[in-house]
ZADO-1210 file (C-alpha; in nm, 4 decimals, padded with zeros to 6 digits):
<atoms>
<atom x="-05.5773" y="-01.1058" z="-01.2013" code="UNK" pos="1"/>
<atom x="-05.7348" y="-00.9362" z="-01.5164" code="UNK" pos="2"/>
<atom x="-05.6862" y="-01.1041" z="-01.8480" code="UNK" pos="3"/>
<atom x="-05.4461" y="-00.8875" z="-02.0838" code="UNK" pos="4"/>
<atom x="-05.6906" y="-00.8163" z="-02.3284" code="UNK" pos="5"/>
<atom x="-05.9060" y="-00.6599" z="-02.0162" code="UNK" pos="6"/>
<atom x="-05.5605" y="-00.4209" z="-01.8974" code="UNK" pos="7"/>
<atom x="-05.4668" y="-00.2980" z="-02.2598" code="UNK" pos="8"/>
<atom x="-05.7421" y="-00.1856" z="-02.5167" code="UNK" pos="9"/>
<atom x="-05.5055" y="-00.3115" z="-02.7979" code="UNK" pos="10"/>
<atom x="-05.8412" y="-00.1543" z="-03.0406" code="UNK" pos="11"/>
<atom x="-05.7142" y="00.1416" z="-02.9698" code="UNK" pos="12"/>
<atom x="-05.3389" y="00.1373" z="-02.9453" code="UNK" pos="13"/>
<atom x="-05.3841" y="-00.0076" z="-03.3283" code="UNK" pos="14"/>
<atom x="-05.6470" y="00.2562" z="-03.4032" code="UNK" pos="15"/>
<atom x="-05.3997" y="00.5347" z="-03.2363" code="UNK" pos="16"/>
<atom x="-05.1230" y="00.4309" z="-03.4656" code="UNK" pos="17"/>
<atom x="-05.3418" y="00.3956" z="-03.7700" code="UNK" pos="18"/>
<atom x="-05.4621" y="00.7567" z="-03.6814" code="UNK" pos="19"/>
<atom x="-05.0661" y="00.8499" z="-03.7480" code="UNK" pos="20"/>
<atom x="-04.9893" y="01.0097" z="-04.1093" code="UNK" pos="21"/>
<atom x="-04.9034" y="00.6292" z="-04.3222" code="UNK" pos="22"/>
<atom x="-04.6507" y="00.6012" z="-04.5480" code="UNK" pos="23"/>
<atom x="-04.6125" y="00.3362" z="-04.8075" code="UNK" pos="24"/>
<atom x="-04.2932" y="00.4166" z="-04.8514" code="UNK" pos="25"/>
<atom x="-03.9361" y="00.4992" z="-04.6806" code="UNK" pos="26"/>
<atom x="-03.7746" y="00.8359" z="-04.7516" code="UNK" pos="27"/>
<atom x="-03.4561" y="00.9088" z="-04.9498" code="UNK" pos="28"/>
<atom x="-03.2803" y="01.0722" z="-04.6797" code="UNK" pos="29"/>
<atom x="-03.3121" y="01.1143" z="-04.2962" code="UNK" pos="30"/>
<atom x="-03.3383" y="01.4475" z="-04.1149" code="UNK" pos="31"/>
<atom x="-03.0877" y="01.4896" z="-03.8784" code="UNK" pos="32"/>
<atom x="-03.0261" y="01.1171" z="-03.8981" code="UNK" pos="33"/>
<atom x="-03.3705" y="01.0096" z="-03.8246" code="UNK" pos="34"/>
<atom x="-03.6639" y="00.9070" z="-03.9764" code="UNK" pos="35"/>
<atom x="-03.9836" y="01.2008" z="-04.0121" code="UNK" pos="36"/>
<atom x="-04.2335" y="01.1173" z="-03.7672" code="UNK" pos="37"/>
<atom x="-04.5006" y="00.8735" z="-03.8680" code="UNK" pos="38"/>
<atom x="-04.5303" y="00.5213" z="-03.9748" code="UNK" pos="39"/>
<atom x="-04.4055" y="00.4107" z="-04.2682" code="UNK" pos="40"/>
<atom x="-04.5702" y="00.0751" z="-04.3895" code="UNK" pos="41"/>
<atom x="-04.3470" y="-00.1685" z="-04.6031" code="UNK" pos="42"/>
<atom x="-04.2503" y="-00.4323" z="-04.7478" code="UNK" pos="43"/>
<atom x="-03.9950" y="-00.6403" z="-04.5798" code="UNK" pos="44"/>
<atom x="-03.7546" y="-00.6311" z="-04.8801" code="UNK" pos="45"/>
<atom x="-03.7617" y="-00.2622" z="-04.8794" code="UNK" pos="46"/>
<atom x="-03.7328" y="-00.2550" z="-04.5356" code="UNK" pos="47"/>
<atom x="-03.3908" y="-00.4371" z="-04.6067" code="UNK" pos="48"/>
<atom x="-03.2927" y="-00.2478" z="-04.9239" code="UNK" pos="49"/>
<atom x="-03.3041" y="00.0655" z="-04.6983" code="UNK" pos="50"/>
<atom x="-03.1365" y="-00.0555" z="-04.3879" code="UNK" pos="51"/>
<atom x="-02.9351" y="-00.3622" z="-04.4597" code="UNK" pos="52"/>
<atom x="-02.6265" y="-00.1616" z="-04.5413" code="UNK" pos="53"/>
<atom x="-02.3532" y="-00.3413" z="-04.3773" code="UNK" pos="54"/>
<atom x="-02.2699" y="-00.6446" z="-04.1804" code="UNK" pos="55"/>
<atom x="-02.4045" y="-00.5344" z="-03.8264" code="UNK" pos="56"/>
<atom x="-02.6995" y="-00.4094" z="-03.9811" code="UNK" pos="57"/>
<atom x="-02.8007" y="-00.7745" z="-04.1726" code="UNK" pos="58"/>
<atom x="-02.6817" y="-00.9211" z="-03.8564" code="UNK" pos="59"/>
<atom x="-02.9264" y="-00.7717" z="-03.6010" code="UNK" pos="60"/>
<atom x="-03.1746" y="-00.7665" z="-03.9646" code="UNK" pos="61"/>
<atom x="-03.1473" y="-01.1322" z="-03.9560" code="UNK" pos="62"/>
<atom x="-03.2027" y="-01.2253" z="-03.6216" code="UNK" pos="63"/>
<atom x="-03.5380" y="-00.9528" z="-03.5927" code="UNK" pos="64"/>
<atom x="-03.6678" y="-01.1683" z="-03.8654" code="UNK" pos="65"/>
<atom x="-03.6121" y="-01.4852" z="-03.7277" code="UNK" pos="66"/>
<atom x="-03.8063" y="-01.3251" z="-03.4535" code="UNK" pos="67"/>
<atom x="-04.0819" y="-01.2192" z="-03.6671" code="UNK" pos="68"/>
<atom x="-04.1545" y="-01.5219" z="-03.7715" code="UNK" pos="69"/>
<atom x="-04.2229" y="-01.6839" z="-03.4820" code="UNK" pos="70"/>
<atom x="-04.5123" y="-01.4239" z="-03.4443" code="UNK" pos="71"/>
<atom x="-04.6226" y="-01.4704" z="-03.7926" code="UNK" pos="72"/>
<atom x="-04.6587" y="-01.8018" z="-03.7703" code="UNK" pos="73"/>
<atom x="-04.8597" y="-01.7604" z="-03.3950" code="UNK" pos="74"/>
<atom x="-05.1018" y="-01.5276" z="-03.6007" code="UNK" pos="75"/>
<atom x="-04.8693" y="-01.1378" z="-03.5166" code="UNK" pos="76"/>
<atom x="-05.0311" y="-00.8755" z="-03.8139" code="UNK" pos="77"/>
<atom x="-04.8357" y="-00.5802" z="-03.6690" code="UNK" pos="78"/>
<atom x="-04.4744" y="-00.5526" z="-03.6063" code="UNK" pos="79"/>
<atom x="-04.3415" y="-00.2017" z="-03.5375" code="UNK" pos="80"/>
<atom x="-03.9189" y="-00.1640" z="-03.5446" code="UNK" pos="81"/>
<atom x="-03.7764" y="00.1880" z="-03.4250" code="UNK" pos="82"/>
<atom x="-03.4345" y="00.2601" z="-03.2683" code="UNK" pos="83"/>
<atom x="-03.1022" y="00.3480" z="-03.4685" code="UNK" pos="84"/>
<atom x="-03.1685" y="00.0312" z="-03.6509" code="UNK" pos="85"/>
<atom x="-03.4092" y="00.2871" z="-03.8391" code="UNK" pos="86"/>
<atom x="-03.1453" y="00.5807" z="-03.8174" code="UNK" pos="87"/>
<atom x="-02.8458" y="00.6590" z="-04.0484" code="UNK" pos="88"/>
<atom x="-02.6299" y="00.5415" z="-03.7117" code="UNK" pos="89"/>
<atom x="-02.3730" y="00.3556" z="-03.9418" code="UNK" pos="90"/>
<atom x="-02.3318" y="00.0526" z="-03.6485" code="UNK" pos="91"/>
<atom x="-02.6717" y="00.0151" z="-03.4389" code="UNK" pos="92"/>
<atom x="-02.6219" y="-00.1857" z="-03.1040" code="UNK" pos="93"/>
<atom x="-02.9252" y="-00.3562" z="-03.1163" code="UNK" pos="94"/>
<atom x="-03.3114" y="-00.3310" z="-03.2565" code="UNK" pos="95"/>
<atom x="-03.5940" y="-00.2046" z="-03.0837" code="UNK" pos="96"/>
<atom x="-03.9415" y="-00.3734" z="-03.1848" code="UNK" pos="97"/>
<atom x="-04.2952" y="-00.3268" z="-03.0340" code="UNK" pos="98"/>
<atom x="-04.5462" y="-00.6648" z="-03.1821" code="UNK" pos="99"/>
<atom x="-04.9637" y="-00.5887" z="-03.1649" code="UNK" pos="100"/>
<atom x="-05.0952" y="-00.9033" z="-02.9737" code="UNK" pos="101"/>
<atom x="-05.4483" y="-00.8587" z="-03.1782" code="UNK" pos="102"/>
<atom x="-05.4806" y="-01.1919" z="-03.3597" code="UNK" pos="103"/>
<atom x="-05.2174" y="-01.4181" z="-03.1910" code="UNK" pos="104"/>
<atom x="-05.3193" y="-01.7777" z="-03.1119" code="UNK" pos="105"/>
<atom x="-05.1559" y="-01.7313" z="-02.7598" code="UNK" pos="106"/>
<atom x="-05.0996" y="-02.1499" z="-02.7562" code="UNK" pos="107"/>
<atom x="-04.8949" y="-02.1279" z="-03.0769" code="UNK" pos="108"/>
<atom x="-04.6861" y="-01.8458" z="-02.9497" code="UNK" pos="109"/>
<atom x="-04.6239" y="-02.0260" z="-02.5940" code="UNK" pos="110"/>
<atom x="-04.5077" y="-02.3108" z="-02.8435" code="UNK" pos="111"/>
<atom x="-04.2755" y="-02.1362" z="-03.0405" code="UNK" pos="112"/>
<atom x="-04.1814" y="-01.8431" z="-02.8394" code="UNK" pos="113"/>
<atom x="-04.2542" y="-01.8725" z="-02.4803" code="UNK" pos="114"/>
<atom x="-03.9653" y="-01.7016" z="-02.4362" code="UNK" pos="115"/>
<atom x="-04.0815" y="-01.3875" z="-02.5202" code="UNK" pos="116"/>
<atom x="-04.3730" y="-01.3930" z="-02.2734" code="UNK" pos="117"/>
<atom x="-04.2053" y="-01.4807" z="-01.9565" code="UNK" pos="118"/>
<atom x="-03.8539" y="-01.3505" z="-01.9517" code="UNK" pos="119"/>
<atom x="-03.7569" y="-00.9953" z="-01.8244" code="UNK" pos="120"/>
<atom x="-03.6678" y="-00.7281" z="-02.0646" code="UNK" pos="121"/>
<atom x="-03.3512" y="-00.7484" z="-02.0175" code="UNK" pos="122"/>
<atom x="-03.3378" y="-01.0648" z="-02.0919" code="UNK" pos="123"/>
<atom x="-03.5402" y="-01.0551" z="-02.3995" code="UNK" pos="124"/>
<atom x="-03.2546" y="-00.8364" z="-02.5448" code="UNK" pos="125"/>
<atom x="-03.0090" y="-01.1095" z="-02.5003" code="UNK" pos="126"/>
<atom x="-03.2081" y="-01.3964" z="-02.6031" code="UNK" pos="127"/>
<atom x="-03.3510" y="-01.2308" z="-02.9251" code="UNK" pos="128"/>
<atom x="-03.0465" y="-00.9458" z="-02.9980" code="UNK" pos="129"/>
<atom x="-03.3328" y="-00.6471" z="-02.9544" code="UNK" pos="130"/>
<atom x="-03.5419" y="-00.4981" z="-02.6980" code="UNK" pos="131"/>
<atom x="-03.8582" y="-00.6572" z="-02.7860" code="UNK" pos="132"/>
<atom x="-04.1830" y="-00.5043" z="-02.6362" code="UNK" pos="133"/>
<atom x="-04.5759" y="-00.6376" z="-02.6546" code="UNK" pos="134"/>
<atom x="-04.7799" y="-00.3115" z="-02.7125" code="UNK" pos="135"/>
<atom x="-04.9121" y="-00.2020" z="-02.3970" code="UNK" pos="136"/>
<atom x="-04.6378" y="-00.2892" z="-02.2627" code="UNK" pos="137"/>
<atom x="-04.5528" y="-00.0550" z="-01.9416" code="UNK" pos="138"/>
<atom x="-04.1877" y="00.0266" z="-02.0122" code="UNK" pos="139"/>
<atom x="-03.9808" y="00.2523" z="-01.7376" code="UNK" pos="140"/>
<atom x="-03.6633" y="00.4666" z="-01.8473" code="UNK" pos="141"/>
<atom x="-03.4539" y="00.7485" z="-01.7701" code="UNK" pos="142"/>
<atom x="-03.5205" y="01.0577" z="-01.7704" code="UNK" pos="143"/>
<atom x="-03.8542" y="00.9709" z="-01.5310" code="UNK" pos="144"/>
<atom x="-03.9590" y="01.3352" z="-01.6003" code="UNK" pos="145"/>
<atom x="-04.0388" y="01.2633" z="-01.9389" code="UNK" pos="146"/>
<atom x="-04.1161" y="00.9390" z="-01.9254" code="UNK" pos="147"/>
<atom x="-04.2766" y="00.7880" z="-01.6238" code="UNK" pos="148"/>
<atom x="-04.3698" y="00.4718" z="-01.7760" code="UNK" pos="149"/>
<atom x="-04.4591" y="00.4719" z="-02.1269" code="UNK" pos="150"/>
<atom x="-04.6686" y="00.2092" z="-02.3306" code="UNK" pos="151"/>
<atom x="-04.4479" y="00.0677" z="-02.5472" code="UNK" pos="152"/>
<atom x="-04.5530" y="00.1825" z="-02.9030" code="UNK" pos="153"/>
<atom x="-04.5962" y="00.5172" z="-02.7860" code="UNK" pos="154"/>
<atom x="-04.1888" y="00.5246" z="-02.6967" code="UNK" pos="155"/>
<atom x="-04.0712" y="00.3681" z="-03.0198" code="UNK" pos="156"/>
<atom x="-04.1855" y="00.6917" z="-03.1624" code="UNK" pos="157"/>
<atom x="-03.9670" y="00.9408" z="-02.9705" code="UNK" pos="158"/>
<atom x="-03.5989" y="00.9273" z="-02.9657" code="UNK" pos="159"/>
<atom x="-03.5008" y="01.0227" z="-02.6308" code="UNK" pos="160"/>
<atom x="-03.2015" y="01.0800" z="-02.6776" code="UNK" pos="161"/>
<atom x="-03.1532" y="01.4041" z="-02.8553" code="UNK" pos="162"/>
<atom x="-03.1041" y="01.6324" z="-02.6094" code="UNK" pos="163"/>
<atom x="-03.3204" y="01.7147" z="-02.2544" code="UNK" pos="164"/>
<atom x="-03.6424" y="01.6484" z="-02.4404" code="UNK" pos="165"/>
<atom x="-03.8094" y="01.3450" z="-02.6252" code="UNK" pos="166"/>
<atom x="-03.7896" y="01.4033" z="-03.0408" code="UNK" pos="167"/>
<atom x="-04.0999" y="01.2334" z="-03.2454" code="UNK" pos="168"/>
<atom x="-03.9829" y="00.9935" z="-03.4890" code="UNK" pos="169"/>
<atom x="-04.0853" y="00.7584" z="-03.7384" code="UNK" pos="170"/>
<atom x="-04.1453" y="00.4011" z="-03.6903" code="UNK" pos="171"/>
<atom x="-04.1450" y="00.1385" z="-03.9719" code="UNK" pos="172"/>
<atom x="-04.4609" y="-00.1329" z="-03.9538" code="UNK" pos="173"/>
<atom x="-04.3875" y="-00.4782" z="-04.1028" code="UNK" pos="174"/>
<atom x="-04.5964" y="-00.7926" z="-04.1355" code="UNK" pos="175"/>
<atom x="-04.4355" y="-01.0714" z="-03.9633" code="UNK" pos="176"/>
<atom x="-04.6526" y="-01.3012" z="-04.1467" code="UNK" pos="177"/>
<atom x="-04.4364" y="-01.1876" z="-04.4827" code="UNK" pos="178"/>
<atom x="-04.1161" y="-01.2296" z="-04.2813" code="UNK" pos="179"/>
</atoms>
């Protein structure tokens, strides 16, 4: 069995995001309810000044950063969150995350999260209130058409579902070492 760092060249998926226009800071408004496409790079409090605008929204807030901190700690620099919990959707159902492996002390992590490495997707969700996805991470939805399995971090940036086709959108990149 290859060694992860031999099946994903996680170099690249960083270099491939990098490559994306970088904002250092969140828009005003949203169009059509979304954020533009591209990464926007912030801080975590402005990341919660933006979004934190009601109960649900701190709730699944507060448990994503619980969750970031366990990868802090285990060495996590990149943390991307998409989803409606980026949207002007008033009451998101959940969070949708994709964390860059590069730098994690893989013994620290199976200390403090080993969760997140060996259960299912599904049962990621429940466990840590999101879908929660390792970049390179082979994920497999509906519509097949359009997405016949996706890495990860290249799905966080579409919405899928605005009509028959995938939408770009904007991701937001945190620091789960701040968290």
């Amino acid at each position: 069995m290859k060694a992860l760092s031999d099946r994903i060249n996680i170099q690249r998926l960083i270099q491939e995001a990098e490559s994306q226009w970088i904002h250092w800071e969140l828009p005003s408004r949203f169009k059509k309810g979304l954020l533009r496409p591209g990464t926007y790079a912030v801080s975590w409090d402005d990341f919660e000044t933006k979004f934190a605008t009601n109960d649900v929204r701190r709730e699944l807030i507060a448990k994503m950063r619980k969750l970031a901190q366990l990868l802090g700690v285990s060495g996590c620099k990149y943390l991307y969150v998409g989803g409606s919990l980026v949207s002007s959707k008033e009451h998101p159902g959940d969070f949708d995350i994709v964390w860059v492996p590069a730098g994690v002390e893989w013994d620290r992590l199976l200390l403090v999260a080993s969760q997140l490495l060996i259960l299912p997707q599904a049962q990621r969700r429940d466990e840590y209130g999101g879908h929660v996805w390792m970049a390179g991470e082979e994920i497999r939805i509906m519509p097949p058409q359009y997405f016949p399995g996706v890495e990860a971090l290249r799905l966080l940036r579409y919405n899928r579902l605005i009509g028959k086709r995938p939408v770009p959108v904007g991701v937001v990149l945190l620091d789960p070492r701040q968290a």
